[in-house]
Backbone as CSV, one residue per row, in Angstrom:
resi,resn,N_x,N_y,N_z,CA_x,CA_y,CA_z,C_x,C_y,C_z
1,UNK,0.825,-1.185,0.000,0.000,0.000,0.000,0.871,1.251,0.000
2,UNK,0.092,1.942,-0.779,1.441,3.678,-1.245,0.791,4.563,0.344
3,UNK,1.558,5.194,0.910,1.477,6.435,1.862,1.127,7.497,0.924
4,UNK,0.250,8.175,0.907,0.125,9.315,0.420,0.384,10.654,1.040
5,UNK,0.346,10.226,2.066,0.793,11.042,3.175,1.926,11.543,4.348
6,UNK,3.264,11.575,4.223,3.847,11.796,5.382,4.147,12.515,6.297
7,UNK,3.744,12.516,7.469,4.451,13.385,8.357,5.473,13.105,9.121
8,UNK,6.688,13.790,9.260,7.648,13.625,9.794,7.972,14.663,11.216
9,UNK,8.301,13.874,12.029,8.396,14.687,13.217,9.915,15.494,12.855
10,UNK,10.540,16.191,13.621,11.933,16.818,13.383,13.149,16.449,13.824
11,UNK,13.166,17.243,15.071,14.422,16.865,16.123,14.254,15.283,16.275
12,UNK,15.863,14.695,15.898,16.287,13.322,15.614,15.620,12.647,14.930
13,UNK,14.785,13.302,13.648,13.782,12.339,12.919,14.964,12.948,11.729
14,UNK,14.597,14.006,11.141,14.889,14.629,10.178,16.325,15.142,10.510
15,UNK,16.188,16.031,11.787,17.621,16.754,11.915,18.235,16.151,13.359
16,UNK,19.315,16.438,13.133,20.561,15.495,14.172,20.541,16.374,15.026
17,UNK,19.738,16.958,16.160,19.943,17.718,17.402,19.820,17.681,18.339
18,UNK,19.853,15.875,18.318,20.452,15.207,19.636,21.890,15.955,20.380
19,UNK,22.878,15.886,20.062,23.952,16.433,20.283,23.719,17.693,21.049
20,UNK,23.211,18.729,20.207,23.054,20.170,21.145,21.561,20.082,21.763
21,UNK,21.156,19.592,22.088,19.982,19.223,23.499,21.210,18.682,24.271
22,UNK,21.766,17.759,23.757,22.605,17.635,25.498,23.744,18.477,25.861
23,UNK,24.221,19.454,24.914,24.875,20.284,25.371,24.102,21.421,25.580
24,UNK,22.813,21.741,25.608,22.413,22.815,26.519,21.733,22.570,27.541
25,UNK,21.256,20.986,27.590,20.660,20.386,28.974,20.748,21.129,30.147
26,UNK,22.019,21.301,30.832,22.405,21.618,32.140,22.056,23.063,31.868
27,UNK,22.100,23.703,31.107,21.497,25.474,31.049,20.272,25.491,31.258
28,UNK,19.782,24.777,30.380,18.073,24.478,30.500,17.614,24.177,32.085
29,UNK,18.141,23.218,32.262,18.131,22.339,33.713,18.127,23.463,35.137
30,UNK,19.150,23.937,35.015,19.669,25.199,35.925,18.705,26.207,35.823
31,UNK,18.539,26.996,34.713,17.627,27.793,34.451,15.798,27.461,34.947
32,UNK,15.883,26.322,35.226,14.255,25.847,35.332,14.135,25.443,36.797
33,UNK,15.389,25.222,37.401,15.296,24.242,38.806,14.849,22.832,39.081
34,UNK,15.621,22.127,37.923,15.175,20.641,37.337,16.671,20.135,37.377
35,UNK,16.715,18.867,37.594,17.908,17.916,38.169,18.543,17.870,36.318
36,UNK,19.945,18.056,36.437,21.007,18.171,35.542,21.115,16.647,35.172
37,UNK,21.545,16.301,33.730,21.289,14.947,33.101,22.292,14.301,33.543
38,UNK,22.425,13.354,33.951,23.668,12.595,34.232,24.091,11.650,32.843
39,UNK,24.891,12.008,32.870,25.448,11.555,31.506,26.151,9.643,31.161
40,UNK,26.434,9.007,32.809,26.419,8.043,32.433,24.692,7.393,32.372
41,UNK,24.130,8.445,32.604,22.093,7.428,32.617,21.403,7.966,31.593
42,UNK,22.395,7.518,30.833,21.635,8.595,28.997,20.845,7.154,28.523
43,UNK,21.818,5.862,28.468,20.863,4.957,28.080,19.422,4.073,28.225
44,UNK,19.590,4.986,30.067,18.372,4.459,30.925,17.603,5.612,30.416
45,UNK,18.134,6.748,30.311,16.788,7.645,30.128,15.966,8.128,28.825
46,UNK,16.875,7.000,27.969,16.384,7.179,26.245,15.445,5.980,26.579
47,UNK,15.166,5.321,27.643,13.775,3.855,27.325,12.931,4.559,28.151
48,UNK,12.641,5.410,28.528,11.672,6.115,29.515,10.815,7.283,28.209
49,UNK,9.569,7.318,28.493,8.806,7.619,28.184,8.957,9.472,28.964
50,UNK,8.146,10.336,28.355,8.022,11.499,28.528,7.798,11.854,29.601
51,UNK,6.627,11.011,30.427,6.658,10.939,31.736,7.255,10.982,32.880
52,UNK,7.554,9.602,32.831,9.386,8.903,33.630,10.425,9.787,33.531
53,UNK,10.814,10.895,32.286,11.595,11.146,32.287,11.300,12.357,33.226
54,UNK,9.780,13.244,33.609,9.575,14.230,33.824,9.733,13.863,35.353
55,UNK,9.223,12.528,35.575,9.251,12.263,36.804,11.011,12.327,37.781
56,UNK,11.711,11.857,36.585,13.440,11.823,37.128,14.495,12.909,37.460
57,UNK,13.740,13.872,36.502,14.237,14.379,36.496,13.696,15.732,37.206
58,UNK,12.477,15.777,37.792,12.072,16.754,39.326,11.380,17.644,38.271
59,UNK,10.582,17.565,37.006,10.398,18.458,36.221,8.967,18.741,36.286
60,UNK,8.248,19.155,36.801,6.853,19.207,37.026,6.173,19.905,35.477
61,UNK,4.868,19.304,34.975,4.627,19.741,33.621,4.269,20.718,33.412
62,UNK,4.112,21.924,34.408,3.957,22.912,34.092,5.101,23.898,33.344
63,UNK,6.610,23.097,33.530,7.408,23.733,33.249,7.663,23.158,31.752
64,UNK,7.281,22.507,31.023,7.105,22.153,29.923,7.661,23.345,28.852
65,UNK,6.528,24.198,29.178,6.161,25.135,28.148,7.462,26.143,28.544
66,UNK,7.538,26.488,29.103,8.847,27.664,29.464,10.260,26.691,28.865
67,UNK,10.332,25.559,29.622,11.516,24.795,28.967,11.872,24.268,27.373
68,UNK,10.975,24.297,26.723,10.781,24.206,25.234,10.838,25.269,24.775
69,UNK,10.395,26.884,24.973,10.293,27.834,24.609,11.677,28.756,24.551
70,UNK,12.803,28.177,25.776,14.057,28.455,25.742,14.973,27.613,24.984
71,UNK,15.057,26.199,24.595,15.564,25.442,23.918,15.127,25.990,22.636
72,UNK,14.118,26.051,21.906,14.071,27.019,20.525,14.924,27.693,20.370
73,UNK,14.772,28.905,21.302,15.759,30.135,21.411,17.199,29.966,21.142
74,UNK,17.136,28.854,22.246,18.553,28.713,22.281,19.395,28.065,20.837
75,UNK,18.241,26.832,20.246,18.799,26.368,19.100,18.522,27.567,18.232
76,UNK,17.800,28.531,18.285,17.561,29.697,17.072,19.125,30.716,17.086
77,UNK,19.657,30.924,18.530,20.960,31.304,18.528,21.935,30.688,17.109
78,UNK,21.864,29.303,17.467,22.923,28.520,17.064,22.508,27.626,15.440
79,UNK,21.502,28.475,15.314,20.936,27.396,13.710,21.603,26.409,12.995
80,UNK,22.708,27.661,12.518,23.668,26.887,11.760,24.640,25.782,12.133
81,UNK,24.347,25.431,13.461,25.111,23.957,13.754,24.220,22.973,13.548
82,UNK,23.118,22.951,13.614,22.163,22.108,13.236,21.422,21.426,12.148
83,UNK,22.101,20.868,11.478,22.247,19.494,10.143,20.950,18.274,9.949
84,UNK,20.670,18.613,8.986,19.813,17.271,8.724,20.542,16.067,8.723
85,UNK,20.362,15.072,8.844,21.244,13.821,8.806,21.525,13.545,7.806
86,UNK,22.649,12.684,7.376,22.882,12.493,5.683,21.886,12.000,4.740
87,UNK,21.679,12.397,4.037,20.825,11.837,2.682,19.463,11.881,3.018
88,UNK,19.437,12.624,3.852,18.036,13.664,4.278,17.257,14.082,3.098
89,UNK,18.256,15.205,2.815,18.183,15.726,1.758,17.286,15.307,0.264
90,UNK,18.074,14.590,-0.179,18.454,13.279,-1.365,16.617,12.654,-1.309
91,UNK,16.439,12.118,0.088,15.130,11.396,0.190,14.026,12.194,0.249
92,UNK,13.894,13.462,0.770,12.627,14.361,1.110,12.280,14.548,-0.879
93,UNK,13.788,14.974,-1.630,13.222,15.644,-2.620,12.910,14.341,-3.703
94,UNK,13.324,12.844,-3.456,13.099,11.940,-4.120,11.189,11.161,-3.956
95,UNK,11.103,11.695,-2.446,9.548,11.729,-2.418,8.765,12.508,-2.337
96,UNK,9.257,13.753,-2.533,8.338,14.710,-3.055,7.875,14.335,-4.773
97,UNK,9.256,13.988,-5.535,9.458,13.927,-6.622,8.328,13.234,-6.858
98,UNK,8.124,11.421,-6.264,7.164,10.719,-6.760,5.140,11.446,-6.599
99,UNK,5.553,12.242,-5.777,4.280,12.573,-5.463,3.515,12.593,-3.741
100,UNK,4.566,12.177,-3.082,3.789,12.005,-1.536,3.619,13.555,-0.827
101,UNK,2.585,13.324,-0.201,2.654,14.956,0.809,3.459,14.901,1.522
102,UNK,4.113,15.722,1.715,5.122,15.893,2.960,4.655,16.907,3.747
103,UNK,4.465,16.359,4.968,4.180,17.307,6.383,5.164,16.967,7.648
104,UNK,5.241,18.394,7.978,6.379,18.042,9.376,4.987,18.506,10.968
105,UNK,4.797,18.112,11.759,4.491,17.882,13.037,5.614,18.277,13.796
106,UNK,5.833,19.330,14.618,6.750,19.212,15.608,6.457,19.760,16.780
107,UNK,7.293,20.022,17.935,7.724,20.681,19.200,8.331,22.080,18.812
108,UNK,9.099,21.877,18.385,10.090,23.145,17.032,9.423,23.943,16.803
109,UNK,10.158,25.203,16.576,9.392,26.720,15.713,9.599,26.426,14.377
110,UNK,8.367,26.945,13.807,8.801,26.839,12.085,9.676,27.532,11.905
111,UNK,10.125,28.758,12.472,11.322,29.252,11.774,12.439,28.379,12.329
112,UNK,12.788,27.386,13.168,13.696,27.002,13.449,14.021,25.878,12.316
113,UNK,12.977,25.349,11.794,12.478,24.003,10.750,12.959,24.480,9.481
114,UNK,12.664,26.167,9.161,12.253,26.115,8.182,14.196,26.751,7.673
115,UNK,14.803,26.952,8.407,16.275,27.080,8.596,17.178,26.125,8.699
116,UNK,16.686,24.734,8.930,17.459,23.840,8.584,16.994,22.841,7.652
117,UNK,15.659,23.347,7.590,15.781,22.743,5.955,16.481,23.320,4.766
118,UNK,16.206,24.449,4.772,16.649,25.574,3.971,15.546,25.209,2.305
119,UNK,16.373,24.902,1.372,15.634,24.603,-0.146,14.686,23.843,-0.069
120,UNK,15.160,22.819,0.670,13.999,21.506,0.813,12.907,21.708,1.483
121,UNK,12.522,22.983,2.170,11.243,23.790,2.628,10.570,23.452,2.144
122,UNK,10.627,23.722,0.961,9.299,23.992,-0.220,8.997,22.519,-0.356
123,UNK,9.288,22.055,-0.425,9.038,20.479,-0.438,7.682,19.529,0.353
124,UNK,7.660,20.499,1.518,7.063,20.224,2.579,5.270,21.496,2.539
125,UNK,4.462,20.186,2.302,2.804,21.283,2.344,2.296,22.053,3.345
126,UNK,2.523,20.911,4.523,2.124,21.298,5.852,3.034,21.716,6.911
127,UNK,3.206,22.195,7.856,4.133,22.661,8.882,3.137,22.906,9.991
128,UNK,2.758,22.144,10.666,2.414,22.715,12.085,3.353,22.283,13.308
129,UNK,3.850,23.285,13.661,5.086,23.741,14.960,4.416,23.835,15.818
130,UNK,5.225,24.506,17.050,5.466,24.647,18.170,4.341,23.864,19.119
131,UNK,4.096,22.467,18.696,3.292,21.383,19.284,3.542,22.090,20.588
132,UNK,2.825,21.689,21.673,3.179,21.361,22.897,3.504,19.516,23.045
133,UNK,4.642,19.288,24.057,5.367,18.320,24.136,4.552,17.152,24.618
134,UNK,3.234,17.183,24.818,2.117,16.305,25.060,1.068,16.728,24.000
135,UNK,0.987,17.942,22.892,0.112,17.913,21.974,0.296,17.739,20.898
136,UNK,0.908,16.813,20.860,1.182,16.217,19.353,-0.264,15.884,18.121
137,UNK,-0.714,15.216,19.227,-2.206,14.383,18.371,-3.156,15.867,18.032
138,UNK,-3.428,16.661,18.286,-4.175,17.714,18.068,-3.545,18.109,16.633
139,UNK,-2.146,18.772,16.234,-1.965,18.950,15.010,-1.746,17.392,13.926
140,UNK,-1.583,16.612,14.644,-1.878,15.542,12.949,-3.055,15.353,13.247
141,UNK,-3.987,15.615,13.410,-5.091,15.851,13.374,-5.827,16.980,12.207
142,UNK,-5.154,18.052,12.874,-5.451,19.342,11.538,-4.664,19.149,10.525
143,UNK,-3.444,18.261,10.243,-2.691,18.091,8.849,-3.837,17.466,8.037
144,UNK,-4.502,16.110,9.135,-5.083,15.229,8.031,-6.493,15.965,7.295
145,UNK,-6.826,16.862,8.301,-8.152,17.800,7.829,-7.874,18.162,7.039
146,UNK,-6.487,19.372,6.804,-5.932,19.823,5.980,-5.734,19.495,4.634
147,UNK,-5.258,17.955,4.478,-4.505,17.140,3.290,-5.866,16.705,2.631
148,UNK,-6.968,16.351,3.086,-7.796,15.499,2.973,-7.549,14.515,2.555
149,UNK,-6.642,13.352,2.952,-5.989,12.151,3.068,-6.396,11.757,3.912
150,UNK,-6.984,10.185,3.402,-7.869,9.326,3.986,-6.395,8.899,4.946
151,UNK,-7.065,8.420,6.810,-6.348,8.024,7.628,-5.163,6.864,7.116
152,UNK,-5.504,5.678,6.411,-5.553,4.275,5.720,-4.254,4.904,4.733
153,UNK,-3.926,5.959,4.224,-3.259,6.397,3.218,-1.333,7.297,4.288
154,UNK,-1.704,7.414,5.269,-0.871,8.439,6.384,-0.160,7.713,6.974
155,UNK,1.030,7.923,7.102,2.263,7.258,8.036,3.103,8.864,8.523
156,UNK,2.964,8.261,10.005,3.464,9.167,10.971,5.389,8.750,11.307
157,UNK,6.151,9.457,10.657,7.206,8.848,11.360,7.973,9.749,12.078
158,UNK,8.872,9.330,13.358,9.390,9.766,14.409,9.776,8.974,15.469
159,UNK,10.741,9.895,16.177,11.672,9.165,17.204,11.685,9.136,18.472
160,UNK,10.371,9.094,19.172,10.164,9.398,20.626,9.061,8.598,20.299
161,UNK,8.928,8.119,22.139,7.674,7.422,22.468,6.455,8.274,22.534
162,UNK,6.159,9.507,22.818,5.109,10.693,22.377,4.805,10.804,21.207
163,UNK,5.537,10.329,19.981,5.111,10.150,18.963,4.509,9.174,18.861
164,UNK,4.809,8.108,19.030,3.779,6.927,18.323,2.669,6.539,18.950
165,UNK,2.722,7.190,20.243,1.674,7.094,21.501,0.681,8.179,20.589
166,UNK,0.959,9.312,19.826,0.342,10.104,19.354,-0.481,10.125,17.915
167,UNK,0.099,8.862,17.661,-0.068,8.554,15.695,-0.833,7.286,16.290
168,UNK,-1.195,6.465,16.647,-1.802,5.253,17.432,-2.778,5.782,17.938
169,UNK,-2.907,6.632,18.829,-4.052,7.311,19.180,-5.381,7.395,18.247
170,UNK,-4.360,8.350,17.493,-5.279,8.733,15.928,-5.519,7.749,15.161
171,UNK,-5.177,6.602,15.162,-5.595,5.701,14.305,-4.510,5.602,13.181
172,UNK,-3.081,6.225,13.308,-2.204,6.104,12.456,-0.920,5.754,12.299
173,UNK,-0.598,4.702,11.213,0.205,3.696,10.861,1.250,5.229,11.343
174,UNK,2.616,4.433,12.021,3.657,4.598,12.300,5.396,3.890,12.130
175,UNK,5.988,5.077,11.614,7.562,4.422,11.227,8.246,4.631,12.189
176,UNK,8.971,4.424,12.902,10.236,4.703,13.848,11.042,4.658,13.261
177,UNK,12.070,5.383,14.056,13.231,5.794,13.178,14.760,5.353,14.602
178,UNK,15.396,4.797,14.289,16.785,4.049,14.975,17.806,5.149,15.701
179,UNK,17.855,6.480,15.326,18.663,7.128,14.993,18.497,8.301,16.049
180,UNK,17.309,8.531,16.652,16.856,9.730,17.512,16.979,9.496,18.797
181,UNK,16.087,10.176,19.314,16.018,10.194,20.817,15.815,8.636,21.904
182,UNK,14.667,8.569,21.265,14.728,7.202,21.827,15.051,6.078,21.526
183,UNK,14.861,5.072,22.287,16.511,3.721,22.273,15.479,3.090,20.846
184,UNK,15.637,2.496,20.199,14.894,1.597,18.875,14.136,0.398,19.462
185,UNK,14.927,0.182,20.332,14.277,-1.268,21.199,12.994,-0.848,21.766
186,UNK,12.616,0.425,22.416,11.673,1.131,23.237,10.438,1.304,22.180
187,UNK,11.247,1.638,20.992,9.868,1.945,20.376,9.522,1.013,19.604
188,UNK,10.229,-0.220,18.997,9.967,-1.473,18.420,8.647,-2.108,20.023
189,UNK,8.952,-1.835,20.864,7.976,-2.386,22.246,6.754,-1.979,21.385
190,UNK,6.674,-0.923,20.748,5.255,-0.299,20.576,4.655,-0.376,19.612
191,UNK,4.973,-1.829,18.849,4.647,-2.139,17.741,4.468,-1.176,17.136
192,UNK,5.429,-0.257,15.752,5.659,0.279,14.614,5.189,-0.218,14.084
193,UNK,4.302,0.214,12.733,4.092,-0.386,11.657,5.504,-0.740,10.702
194,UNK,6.412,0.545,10.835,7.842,0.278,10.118,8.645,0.549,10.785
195,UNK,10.400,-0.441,10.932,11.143,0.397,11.973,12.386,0.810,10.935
196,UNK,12.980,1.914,10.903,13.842,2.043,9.949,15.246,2.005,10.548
197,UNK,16.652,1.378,9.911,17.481,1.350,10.944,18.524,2.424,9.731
198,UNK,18.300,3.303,9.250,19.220,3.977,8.510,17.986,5.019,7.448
199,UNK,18.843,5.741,7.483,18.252,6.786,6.211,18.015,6.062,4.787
200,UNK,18.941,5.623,4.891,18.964,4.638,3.061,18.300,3.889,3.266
201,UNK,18.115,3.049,4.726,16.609,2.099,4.478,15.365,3.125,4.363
202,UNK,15.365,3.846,4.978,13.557,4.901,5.145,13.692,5.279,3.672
203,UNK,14.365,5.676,2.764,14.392,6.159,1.401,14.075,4.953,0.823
204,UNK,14.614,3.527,0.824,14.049,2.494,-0.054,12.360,2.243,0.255
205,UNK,12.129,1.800,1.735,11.403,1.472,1.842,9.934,2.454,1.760
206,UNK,9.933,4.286,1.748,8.939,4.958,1.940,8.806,4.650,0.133
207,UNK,9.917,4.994,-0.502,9.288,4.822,-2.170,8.987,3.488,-2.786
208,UNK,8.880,2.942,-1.945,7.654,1.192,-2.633,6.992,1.564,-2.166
209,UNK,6.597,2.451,-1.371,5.334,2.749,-0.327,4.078,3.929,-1.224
């Protein structure tokens, strides 16, 4: 069956900004009055869910919104260190080419999105940003209104357990991706419809799709 539809989440889906989240962690952390990441419990805290992690780390959800709203900032400082992953590129404009929608879903500011995509912007129909970090399901919700793409036709892919908890919800087929935030094993738990372990696999396998 062809996807007619994709949405792609961002941070560690599309772009590699794993790296500078953990180098501004402890700013973030400090700045909020939330326990600093310990760096040998990175692997325990990539199988924890959004929750668990809020719970570990002393972060009460009200601070959500202030703590996301400075991480923007902070990555909006620093744009230009922030890279799509290899052959990113190569694949967005090879399935645009065939014909699929491309929509991004994120946490992210569009201007932060729309700066590291740069050319390959245009590529992309839909853009709804600055999700809140538990409202994911509300905007693929308005993409699919938007697209008028039948549910049956939509694959949600992304790299956190809030994602697929969020595309499942909705009734929608989901890809994971190996490469992001969370561990692959964590989100293979959550039965994916697809799990991708490389960019060059998600490029073979979205265009039979």
């Amino acid at each position: 069956m062809r996807y007619e539809l994709l949405i792609f989440d961002f941070d560690g889906t599309l772009a590699d900004s794993f790296p500078f989240f953990l180098e501004v962690f402890d700013t973030l952390a400090d700045a909020h009055s939330f326990r600093r990441l310990e760096r040998g419990n990175l692997e325990t805290l990539r199988g924890y869910d959004l929750g668990q992690i809020m719970r570990h780390l002393g972060l009460p959800a009200w601070k959500l919104l202030p703590v996301a709203r400075q991480f923007r900032s902070l990555m909006a400082q620093h744009i230009g260190r922030i890279q799509l992953f290899e052959g990113m590129r190569e694949m967005l404009r090879a399935l645009a080419a065939e014909g699929h929608v491309l929509a991004i879903v994120t946490s992210n500011s569009e201007d932060n999105v729309r700066a590291v995509l740069g050319e390959e912007a245009r590529l992309f129909t839909h853009f709804k940003c600055g999700a809140a970090l538990l409202g994911k399901r509300r905007k693929l919700r308005r993409v699919i209104a938007d697209s008028g793409v039948a549910r049956g036709q939509v694959l949600c892919v992304g790299d956190e357990v809030r994602d697929i908890e969020a595309a499942h919800a909705e009734g929608l087929d989901f890809g994971a991706v190996s490469w992001g935030y969370a561990r692959p094993d964590v989100l293979q738990a959550r039965a994916p419809k697809l799990l991708f372990s490389s960019v060059a696999e998600m490029a073979v396998l979205l265009r039979k799709r």
